[in-house]
Short mmCIF file of the C-alpha atoms (twelve columns), coordinates in Angstrom:
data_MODEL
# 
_entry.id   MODEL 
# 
loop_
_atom_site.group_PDB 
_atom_site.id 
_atom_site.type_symbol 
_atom_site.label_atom_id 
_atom_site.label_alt_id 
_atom_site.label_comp_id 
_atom_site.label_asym_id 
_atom_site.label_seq_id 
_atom_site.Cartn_x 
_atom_site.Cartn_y 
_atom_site.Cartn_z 
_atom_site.pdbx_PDB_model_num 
ATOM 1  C CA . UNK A 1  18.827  -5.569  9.156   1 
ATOM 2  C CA . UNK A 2  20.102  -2.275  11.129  1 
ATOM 3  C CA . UNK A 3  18.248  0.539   11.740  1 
ATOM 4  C CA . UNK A 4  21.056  2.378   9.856   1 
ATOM 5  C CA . UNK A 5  20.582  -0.331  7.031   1 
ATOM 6  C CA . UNK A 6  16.777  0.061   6.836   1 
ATOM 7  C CA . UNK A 7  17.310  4.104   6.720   1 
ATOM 8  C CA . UNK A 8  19.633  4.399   3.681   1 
ATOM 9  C CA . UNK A 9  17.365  2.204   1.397   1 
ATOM 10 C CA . UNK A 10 14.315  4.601   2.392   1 
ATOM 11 C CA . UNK A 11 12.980  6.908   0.217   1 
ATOM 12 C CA . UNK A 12 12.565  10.792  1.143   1 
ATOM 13 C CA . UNK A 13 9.343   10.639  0.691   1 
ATOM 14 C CA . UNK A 14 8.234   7.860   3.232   1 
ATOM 15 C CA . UNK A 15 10.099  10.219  5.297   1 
ATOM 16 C CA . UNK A 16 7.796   13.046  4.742   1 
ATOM 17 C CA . UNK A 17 4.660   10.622  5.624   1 
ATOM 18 C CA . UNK A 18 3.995   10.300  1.569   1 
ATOM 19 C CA . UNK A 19 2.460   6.729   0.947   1 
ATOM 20 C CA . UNK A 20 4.976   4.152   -0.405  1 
ATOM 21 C CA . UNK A 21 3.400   1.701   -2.863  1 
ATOM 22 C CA . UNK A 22 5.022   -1.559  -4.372  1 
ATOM 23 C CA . UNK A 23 3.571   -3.019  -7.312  1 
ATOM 24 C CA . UNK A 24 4.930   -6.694  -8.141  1 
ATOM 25 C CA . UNK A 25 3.472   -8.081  -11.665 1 
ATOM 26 C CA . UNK A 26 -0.423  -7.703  -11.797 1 
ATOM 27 C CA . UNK A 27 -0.791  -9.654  -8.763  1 
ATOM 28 C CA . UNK A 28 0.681   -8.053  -5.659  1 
ATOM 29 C CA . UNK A 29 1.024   -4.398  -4.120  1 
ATOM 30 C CA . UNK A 30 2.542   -3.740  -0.812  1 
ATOM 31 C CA . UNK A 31 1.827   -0.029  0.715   1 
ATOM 32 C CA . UNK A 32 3.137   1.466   3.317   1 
ATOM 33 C CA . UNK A 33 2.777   4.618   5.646   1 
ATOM 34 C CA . UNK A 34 -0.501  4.856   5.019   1 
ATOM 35 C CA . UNK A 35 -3.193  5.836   7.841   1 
ATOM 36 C CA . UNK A 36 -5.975  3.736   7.369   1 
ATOM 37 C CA . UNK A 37 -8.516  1.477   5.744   1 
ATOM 38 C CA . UNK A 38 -11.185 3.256   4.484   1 
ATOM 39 C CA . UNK A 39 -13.261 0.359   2.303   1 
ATOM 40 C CA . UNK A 40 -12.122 -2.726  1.510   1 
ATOM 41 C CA . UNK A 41 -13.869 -5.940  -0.618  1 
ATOM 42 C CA . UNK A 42 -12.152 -8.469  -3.378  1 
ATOM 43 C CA . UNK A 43 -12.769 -5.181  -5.884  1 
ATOM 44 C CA . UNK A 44 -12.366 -2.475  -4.246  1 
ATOM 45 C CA . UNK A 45 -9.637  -1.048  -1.652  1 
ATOM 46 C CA . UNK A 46 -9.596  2.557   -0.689  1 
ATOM 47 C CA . UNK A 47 -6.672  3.757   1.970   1 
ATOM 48 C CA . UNK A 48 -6.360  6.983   3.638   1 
ATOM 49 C CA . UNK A 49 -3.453  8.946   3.065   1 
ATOM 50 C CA . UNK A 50 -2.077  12.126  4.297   1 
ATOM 51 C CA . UNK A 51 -1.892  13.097  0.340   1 
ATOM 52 C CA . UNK A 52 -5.627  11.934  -0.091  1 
ATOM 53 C CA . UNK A 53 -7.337  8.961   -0.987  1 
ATOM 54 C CA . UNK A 54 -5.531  5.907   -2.311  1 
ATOM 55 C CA . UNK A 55 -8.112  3.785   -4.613  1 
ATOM 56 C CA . UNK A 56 -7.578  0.253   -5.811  1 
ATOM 57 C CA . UNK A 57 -9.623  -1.780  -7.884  1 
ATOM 58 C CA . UNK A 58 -9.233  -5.519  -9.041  1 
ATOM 59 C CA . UNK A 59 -10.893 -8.877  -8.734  1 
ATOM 60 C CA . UNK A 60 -10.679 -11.848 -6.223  1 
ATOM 61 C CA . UNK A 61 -7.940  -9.416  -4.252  1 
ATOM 62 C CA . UNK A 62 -7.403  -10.325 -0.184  1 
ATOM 63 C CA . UNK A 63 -5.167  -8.738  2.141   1 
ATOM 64 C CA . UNK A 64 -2.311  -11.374 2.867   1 
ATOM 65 C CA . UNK A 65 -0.513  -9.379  5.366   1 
ATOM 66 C CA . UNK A 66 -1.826  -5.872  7.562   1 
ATOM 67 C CA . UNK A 67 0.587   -4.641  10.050  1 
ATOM 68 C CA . UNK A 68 0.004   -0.724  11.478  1 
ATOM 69 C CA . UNK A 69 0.601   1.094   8.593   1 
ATOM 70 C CA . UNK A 70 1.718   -1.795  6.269   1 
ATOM 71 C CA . UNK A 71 -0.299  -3.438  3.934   1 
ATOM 72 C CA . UNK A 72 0.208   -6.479  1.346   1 
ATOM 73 C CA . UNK A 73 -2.844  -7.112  -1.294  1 
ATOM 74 C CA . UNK A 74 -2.897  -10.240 -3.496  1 
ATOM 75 C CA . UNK A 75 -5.259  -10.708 -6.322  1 
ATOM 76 C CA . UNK A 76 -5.892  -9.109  -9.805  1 
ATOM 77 C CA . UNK A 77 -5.096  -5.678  -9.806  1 
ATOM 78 C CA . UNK A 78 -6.958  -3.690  -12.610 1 
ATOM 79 C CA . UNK A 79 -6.093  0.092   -11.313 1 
ATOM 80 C CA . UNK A 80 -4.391  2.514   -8.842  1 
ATOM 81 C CA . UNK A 81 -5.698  5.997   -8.293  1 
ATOM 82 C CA . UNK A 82 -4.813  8.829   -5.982  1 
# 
């Protein structure tokens, strides 16, 4: 995919740093442009964001995929907070 391609499906926001999160079913979220890890275990993920705190809570969750500022989490996902 272009660069030109990959800019028109982008949202404004992601543009503006804002966090861009995903959530697929009960099972998968993938955030990105996010700044860093801040705690992570299978029930509890907390990211830093330059709008705060992003807080995730769920059972048996793992990070399948972590990439700069790109993150995909598999498991069961109970809550989102920010």
């Amino acid at each position: 995919m272009s660069k030109i391609t990959k800019l028109a499906f982008a949202t404004e926001d992601i543009f503006y740093g804002s966090v861009a999160i995903r959530i697929v079913g009960f099972r998968e979220i993938y955030i990105e442009n996010f700044l860093g890890i801040l705690t992570y275990s299978e029930e509890k993920l907390k990211l830093l964001s330059r709008d705060g705190v992003v807080d995730i809570s769920g059972h048996n969750m793992h990070i399948d995929c972590y990439q700069d500022n790109y993150l995909h989490l598999k498991g069961k996902i109970c809550g989102i907070s920010y």
